[in-house]
DOTORZA-328287 format. One record per residue: residue in three letters; x, y, z of N, C-alpha, C in turn. Coordinates in steps of 0.001 Angstrom, whole numbers, plus 500000, padded with zeros to 6 digits. Example, Ala and Ser with C-alpha at 12.3 -4.5 7.8 and 13.67 -1.06 7.14 Angstrom:
 type    n.u    n.v    n.w   ca.u   ca.v   ca.w    c.u    c.v    c.w
  Ala 513190 494310 507800 512300 495500 507800 513200 496700 507800
  Ser 512850 497750 507080 513670 498940 507140 512900 500030 507870
***
This chain:
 type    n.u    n.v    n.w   ca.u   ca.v   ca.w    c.u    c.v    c.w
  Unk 293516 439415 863865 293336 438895 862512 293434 437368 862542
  Unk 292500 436631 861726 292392 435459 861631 292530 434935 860464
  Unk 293068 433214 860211 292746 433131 859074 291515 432626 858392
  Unk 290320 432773 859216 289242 432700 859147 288726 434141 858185
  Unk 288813 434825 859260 288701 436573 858392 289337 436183 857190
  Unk 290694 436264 856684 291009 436244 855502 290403 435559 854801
  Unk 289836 434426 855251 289111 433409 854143 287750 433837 853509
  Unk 286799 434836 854732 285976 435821 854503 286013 436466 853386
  Unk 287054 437360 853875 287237 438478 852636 287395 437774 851072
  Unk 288458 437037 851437 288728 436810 849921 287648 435724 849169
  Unk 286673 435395 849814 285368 434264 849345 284175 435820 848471
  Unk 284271 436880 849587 283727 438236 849228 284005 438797 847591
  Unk 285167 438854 847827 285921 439172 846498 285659 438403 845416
  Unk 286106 436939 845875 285645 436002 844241 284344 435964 843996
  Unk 283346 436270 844974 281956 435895 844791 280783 437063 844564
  Unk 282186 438357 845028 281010 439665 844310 279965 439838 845154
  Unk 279811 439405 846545 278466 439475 847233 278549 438881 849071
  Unk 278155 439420 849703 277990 438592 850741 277621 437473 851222
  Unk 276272 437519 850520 275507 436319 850069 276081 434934 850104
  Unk 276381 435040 848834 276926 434172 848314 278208 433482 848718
  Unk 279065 434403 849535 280213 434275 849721 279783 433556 851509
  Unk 278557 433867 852026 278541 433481 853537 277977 432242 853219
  Unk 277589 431521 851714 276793 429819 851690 277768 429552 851235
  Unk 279056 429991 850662 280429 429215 850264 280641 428987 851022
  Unk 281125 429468 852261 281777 429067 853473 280854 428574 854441
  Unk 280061 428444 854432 278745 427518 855431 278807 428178 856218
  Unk 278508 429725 856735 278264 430464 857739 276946 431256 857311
  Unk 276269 431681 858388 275486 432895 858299 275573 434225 857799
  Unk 274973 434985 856654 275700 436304 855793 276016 437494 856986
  Unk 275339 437589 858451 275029 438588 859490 276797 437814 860010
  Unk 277168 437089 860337 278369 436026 860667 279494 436622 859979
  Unk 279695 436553 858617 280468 437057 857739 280911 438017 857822
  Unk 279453 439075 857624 279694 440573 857764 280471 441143 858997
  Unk 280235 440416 859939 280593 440880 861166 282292 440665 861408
  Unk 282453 439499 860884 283952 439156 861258 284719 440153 860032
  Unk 284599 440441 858813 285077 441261 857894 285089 442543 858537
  Unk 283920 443013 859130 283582 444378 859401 284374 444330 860942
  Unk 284984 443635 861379 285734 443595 862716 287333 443714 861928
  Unk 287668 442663 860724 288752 442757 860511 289325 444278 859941
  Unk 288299 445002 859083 288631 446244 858700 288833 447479 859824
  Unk 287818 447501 861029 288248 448132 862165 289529 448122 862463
  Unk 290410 446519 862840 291437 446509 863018 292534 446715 862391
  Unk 292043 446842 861290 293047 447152 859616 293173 448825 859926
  Unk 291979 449215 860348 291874 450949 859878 291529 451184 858294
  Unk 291170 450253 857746 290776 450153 856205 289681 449675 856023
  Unk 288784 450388 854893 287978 449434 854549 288057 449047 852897
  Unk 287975 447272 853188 288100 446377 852031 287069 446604 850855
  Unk 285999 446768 851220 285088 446654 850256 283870 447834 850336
  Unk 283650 448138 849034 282858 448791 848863 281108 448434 848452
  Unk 280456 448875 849851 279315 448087 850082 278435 448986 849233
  Unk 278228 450058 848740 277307 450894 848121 277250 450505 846572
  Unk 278206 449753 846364 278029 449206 844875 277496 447765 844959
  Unk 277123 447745 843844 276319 446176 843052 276555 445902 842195
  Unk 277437 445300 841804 278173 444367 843041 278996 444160 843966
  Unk 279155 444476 844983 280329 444892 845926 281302 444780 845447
  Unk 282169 446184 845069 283779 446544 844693 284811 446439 845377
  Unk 285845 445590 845789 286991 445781 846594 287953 446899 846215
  Unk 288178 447366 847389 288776 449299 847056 290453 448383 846686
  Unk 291252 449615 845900 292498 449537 845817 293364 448526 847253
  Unk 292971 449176 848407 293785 448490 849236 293413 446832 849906
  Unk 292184 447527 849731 291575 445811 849629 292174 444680 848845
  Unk 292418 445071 847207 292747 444662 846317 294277 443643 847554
  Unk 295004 444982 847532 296719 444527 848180 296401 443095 849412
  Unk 295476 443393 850574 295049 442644 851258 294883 441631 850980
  Unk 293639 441022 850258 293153 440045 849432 294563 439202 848457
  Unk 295372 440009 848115 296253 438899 847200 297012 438694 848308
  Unk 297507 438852 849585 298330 438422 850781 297755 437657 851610
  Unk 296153 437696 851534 295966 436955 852306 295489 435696 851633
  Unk 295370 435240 850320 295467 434360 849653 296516 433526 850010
  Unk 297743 434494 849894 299102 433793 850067 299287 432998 851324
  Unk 298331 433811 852398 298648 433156 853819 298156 431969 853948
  Unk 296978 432232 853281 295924 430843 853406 296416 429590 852686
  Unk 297204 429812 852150 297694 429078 851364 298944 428248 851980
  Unk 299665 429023 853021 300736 428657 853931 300200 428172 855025
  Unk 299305 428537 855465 298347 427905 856573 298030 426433 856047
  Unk 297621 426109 854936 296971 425099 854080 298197 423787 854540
  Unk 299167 424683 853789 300379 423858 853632 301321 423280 855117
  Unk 300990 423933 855980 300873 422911 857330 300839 421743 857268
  Unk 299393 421694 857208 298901 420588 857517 298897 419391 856552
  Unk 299369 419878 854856 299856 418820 854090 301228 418337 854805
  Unk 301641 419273 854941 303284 418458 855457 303126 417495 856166
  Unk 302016 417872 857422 301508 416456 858458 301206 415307 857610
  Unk 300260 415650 856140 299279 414338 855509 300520 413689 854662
  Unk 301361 414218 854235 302653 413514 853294 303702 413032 854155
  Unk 303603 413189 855247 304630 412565 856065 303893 411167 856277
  Unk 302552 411265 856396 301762 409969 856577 301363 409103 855938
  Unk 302242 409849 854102 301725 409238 853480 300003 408812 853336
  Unk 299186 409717 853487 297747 409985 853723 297032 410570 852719
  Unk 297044 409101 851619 295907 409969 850922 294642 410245 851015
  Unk 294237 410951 850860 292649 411654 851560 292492 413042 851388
  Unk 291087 413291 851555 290860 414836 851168 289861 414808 849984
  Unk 289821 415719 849031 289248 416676 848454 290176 417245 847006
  Unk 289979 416770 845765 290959 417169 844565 289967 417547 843419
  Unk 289952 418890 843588 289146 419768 842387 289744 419856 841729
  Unk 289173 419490 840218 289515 419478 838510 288923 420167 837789
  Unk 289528 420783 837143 288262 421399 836150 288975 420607 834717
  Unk 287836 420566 833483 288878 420381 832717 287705 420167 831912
  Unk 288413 420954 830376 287392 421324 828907 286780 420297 828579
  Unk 285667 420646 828136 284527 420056 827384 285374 418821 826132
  Unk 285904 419460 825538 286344 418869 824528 287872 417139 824922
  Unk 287764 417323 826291 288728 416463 826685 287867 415377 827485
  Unk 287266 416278 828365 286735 415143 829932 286201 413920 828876
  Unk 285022 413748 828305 284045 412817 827644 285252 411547 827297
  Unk 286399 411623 827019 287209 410866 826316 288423 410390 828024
  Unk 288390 411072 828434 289930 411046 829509 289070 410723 830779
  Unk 288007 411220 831213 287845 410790 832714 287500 409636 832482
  Unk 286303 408924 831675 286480 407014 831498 287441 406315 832095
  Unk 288919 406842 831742 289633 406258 831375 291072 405864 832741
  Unk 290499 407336 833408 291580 407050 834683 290698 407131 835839
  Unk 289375 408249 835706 288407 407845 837309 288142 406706 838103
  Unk 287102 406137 837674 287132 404582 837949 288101 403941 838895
  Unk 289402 403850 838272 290748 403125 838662 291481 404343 840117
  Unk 291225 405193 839667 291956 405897 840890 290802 406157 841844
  Unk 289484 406272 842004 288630 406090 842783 289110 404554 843787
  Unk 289123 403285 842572 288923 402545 843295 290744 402273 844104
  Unk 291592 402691 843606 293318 402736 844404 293159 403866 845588
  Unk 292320 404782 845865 292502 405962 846342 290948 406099 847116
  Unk 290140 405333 847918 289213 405405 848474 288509 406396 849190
  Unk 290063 406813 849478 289453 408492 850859 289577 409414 850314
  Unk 289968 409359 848670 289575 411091 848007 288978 411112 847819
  Unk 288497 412010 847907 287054 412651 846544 287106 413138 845747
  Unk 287116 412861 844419 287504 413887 843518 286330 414506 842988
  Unk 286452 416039 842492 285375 416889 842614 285839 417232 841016
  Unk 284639 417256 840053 285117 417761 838442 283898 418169 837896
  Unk 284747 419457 837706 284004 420451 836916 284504 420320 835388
  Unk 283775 420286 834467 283858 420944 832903 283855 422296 832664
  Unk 284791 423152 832127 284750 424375 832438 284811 424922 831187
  Unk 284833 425886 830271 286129 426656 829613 287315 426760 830090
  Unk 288456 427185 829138 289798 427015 829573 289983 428174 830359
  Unk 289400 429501 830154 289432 430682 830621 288912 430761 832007
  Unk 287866 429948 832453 286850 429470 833680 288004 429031 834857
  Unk 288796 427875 833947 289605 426903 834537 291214 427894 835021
  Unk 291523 428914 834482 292240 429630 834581 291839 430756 835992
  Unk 291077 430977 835565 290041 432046 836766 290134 431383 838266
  Unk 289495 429751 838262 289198 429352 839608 290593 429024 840082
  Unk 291459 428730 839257 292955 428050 839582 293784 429416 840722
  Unk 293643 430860 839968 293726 431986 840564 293179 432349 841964
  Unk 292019 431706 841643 291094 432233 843286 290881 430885 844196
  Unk 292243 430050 843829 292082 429201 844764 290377 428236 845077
  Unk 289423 428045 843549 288804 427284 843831 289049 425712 843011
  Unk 289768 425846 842292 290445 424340 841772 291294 424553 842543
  Unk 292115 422747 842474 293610 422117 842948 294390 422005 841660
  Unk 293675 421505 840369 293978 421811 839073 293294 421786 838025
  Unk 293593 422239 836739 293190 421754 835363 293470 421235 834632
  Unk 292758 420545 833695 293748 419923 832710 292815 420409 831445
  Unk 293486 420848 830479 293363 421938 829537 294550 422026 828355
  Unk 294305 422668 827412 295358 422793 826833 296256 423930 826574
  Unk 297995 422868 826602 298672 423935 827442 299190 425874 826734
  Unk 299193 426608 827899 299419 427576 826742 300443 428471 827831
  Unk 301282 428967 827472 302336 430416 827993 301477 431788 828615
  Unk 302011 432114 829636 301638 433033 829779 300459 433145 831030
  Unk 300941 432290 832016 299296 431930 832567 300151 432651 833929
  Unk 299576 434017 834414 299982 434865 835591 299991 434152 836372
  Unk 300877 433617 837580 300756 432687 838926 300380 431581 838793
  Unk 300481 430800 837705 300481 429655 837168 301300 428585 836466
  Unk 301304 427528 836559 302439 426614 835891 301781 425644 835234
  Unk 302208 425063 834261 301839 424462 833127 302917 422922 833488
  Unk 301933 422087 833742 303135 420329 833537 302430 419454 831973
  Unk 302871 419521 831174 302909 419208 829730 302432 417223 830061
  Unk 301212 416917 829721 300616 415455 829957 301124 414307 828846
  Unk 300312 414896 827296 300021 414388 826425 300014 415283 825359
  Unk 300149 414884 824313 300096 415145 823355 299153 414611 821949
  Unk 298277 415395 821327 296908 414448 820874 296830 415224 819201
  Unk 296754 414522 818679 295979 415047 817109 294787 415039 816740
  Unk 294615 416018 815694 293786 416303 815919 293130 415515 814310
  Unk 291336 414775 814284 291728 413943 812877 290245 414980 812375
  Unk 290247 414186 810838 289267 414984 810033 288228 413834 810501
  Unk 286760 413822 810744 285446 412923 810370 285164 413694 809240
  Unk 284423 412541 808460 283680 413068 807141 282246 412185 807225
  Unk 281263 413012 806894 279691 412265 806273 280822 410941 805530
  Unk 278981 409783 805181 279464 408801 805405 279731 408971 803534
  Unk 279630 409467 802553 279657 409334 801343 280356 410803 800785
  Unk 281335 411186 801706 281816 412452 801565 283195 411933 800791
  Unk 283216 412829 799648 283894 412773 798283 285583 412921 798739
  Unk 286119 412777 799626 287779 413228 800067 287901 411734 800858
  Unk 286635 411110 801204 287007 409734 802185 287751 408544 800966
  Unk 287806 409257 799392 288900 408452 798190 290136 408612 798918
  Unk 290610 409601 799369 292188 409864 799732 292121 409026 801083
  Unk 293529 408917 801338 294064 408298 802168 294486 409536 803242
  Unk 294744 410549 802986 295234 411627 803650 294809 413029 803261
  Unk 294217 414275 804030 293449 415056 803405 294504 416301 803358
  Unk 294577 416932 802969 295151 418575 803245 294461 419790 803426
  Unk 294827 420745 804132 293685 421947 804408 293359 422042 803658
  Unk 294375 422605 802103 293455 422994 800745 292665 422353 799919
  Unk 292264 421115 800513 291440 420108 800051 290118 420768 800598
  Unk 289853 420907 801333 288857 421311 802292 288052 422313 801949
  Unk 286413 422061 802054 285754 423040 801666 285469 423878 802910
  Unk 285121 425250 803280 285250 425823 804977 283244 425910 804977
  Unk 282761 425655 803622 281251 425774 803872 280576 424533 804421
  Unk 281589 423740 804471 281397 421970 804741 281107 421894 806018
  Unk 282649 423097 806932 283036 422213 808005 281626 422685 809933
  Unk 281597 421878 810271 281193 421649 811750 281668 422330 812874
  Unk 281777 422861 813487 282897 423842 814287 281929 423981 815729
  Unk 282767 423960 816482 282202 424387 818436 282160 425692 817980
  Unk 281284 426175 818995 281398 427516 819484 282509 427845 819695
  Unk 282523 429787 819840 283363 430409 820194 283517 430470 821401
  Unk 285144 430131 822156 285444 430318 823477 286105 429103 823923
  Unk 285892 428383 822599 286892 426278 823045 287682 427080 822563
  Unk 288639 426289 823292 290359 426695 822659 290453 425564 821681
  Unk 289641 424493 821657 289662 423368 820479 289700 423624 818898
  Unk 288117 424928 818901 287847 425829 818067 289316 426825 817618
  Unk 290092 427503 818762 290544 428289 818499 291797 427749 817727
  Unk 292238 426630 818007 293316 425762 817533 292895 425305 816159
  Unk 292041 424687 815865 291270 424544 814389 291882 426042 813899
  Unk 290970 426687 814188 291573 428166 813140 292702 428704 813109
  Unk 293915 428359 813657 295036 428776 814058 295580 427908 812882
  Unk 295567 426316 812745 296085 425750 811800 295683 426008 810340
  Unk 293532 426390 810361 293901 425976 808979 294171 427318 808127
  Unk 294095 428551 809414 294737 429669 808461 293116 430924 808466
  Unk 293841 432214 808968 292238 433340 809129 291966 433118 807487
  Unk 292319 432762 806212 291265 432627 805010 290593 431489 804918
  Unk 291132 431198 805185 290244 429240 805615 288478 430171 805734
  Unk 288451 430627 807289 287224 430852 807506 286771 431979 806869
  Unk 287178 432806 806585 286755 434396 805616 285538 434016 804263
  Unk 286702 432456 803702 285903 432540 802428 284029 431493 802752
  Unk 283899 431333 803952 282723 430486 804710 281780 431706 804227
  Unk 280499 430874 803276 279307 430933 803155 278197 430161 803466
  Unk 278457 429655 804054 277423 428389 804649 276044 429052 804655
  Unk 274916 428918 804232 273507 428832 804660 273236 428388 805624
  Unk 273752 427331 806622 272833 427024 807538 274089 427100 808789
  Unk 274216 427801 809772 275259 427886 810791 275032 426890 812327
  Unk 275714 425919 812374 275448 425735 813723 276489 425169 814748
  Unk 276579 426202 815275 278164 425664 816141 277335 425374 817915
  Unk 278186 424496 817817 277731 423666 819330 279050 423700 820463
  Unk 278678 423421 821818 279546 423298 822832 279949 422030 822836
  Unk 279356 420746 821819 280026 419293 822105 280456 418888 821015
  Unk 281447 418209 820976 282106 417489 820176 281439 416440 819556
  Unk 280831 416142 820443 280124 414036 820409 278588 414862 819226
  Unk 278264 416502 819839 276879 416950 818923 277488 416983 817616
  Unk 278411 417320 816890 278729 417799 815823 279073 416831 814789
  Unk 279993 415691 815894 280026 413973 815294 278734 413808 815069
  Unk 277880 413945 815401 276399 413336 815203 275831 413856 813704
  Unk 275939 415134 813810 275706 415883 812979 276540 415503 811226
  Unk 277454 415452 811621 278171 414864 810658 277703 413598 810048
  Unk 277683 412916 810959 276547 411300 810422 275791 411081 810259
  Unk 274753 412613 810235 273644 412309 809382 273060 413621 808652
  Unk 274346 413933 808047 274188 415280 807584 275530 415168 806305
  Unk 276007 416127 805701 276807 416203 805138 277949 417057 805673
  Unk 279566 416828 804764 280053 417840 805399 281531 416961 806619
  Unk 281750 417742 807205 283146 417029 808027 283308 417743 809064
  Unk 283912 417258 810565 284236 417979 811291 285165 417486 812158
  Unk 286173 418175 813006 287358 417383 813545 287612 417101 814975
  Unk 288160 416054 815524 287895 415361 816251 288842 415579 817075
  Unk 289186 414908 818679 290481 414792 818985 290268 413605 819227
  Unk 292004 413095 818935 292068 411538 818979 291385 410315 819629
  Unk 291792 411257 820914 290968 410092 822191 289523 410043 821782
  Unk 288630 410869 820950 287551 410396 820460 287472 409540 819656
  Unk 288337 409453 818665 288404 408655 817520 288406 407351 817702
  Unk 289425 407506 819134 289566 405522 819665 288221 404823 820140
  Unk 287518 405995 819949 285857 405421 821075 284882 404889 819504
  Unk 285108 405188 818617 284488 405501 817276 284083 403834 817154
  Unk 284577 402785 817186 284600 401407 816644 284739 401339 814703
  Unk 285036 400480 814736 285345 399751 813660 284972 401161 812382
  Unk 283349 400594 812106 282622 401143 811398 282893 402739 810905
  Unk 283068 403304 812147 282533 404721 812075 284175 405485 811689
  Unk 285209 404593 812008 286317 404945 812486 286871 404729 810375
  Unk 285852 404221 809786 286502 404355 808304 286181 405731 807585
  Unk 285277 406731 808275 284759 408112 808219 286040 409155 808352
  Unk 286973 408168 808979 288200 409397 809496 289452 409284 808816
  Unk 289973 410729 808708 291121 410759 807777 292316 411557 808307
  Unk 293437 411570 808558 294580 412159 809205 294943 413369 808255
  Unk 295470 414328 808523 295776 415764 807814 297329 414871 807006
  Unk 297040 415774 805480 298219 415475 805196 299431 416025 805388
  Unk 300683 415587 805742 301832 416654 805830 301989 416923 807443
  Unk 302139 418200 807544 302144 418359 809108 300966 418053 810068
  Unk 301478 417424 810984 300417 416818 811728 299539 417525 813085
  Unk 298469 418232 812955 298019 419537 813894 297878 418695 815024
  Unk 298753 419057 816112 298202 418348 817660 298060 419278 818576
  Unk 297962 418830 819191 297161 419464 820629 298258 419101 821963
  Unk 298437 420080 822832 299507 419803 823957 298148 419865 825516
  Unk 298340 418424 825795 297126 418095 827137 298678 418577 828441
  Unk 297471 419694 829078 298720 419660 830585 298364 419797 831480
  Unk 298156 419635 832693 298243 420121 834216 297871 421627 834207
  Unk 297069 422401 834515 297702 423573 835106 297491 423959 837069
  Unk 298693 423976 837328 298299 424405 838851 299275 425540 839212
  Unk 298485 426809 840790 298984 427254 840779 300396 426976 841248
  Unk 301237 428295 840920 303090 427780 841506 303053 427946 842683
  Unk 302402 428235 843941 302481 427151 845369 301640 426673 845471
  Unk 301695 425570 844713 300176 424611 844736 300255 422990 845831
  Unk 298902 423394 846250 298731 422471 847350 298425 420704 846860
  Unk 298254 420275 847871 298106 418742 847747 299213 417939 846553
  Unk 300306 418284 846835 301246 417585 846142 301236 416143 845633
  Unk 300805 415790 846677 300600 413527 846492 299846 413925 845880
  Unk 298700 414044 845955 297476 413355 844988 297643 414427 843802
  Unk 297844 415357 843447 298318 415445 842090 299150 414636 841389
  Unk 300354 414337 841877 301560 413473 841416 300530 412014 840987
  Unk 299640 411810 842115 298933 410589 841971 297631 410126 840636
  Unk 297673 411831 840224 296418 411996 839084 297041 412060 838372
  Unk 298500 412289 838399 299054 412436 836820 299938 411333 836242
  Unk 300039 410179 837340 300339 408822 837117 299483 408167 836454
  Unk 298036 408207 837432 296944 407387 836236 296647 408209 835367
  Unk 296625 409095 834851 295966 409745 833642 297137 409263 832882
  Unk 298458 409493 832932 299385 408935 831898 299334 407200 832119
  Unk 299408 406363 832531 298652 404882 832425 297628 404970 831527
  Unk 296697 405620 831402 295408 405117 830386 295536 406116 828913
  Unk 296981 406597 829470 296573 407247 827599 297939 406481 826318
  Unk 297331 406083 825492 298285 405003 824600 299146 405491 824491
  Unk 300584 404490 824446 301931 405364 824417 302407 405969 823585
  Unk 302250 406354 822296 302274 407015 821389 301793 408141 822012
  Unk 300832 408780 822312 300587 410012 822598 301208 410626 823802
  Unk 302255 409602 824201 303290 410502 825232 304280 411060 824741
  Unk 304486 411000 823402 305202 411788 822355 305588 413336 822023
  Unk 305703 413826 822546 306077 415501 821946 306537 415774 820526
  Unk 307197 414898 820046 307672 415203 818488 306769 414334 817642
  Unk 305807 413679 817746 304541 413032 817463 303834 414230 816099
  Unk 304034 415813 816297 303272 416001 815316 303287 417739 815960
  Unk 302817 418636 814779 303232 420106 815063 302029 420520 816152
  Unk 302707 421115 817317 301673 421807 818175 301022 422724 817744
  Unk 300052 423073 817898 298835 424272 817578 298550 425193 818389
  Unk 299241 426233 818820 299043 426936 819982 297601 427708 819622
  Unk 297463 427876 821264 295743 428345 821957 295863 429689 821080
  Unk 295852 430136 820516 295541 431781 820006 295187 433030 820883
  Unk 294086 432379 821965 292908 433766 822473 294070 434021 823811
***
């Protein structure tokens, strides 16, 4: 047994296919098959079930596959011990991290840690939070940054930032008189909304309450995957839709008199880390979560700043 084989199998498993799983690992699919189909000989088991489509990993496979994750993972961790003794930053640091954050946060620390940190590479994906949860599991992120929520199986949560969340309004929209808006101010046929599956979305509806959206008759429906589409929409449309902060700071002068803070309790958002709990590359995480807290204003390193909105789904 190798930890080559293990890396086989379990590329098999996340990828549902041979295929696919023999161009993840830059080998030949006849290559793959062979070293898997050698490791199960020696097992006396077989891992996977080739007569289905998409290849099924049997029960014991299942047991295999989460141990040999674990190994690979101790194998991994070798050779960090060598790179942190050397103080060696270098390598390879996969991110995933929501739609509704990157546009505002990578600006703001990439750049600067590219140019302090020459021999990483950092690799970033935009994901869903659920996506970002998935690859963190199968060992294809190092981390996410997402918003934070309980409950994440083999996972740990490091709490970043903390962000509110504000109202935009069209530019002649009848509530931009107040200084401060309240949910029950709010019409729900007005409002702009992401698709289903942002936890951004899901946090919106968590605060303003399941009748908020019940009593929505809108004629014309259009929910989008971007934030920056719906701002748009808003500015040349009627109607309001809500923002997170770090957008708001990008807004300038002009656009930034469109926006109005909730009255009363203040709906925020908890920005965190998620990696798994034996998670690799220690320095350069520690090192991403230095500059990301450097470029975010100090006020939003606040926790009592304003009521959290937990993820719902």
């Amino acid at each position: 047994m190798t930890i080559t084989q293990l890396e086989y199998v379990v590329a098999v498993d996340t990828h549902k296919g041979f295929g696919q799983a023999a161009k993840n690992c830059f080998v030949t699919q006849p290559t793959l098959s062979m070293q898997i189909k050698k490791l199960e000989e020696e097992l006396g088991v077989i891992i996977f079930d080739r007569s289905k489509k998409p290849v099924l990993t049997t029960d014991i496979g299942m047991k295999i596959i989460e141990q040999a994750k674990s190994t690979i993972r101790e194998a991994k961790r070798v050779q960090e011990i060598i790179e942190n003794e050397k103080s060696d930053f270098s390598g390879t640091l996969r991110i995933g991290i929501v739609p509704t954050i990157s546009p505002y946060l990578i600006p703001r620390f990439a750049p600067g840690f590219v140019r302090k940190y020459p021999k990483v590479k950092m690799k970033i994906e935009e994901l869903l939070s659920t996506e970002i949860i998935k690859k963190l599991q199968n060992d294809q992120l190092d981390v996410g940054i997402m918003i934070g929520r309980e409950g994440l199986q083999g996972l740990v949560k490091i709490p970043l930032f903390y962000e509110q969340f504000l109202l935009y309004f069209s530019k002649d929209h009848a509530l931009l008189q107040n200084e401060t808006v309240s949910v029950q101010q709010l019409n729900p046929n007005e409002i702009w909304l992401l698709k289903e599956g942002h936890c951004f979305r899901d946090q919106i509806e968590s605060f303003c309450g399941d009748t908020f959206f019940k009593n929505k008759t809108k004629s014309l429906e259009f929910e989008s995957g971007s934030v920056e589409t719906l701002r748009r929409i808003v500015e040349n449309e009627v109607g309001y839709t809500l923002l997170p902060e770090l957008a708001v700071e990008e807004l300038g002068d002009k656009k930034a008199k469109s926006v109005r803070a909730f009255r009363g309790v203040k709906p925020t958002r908890e920005v965190s880390f998620i990696i798994h709990r034996s998670y690799l590359k220690e320095n350069l995480i520690q090192a991403l979560k230095q500059a990301i807290l450097a470029a975010i204003p100090a006020e939003m390193l606040d926790e009592k700043r304003g009521e959290i909105v937990e993820w719902v789904r």
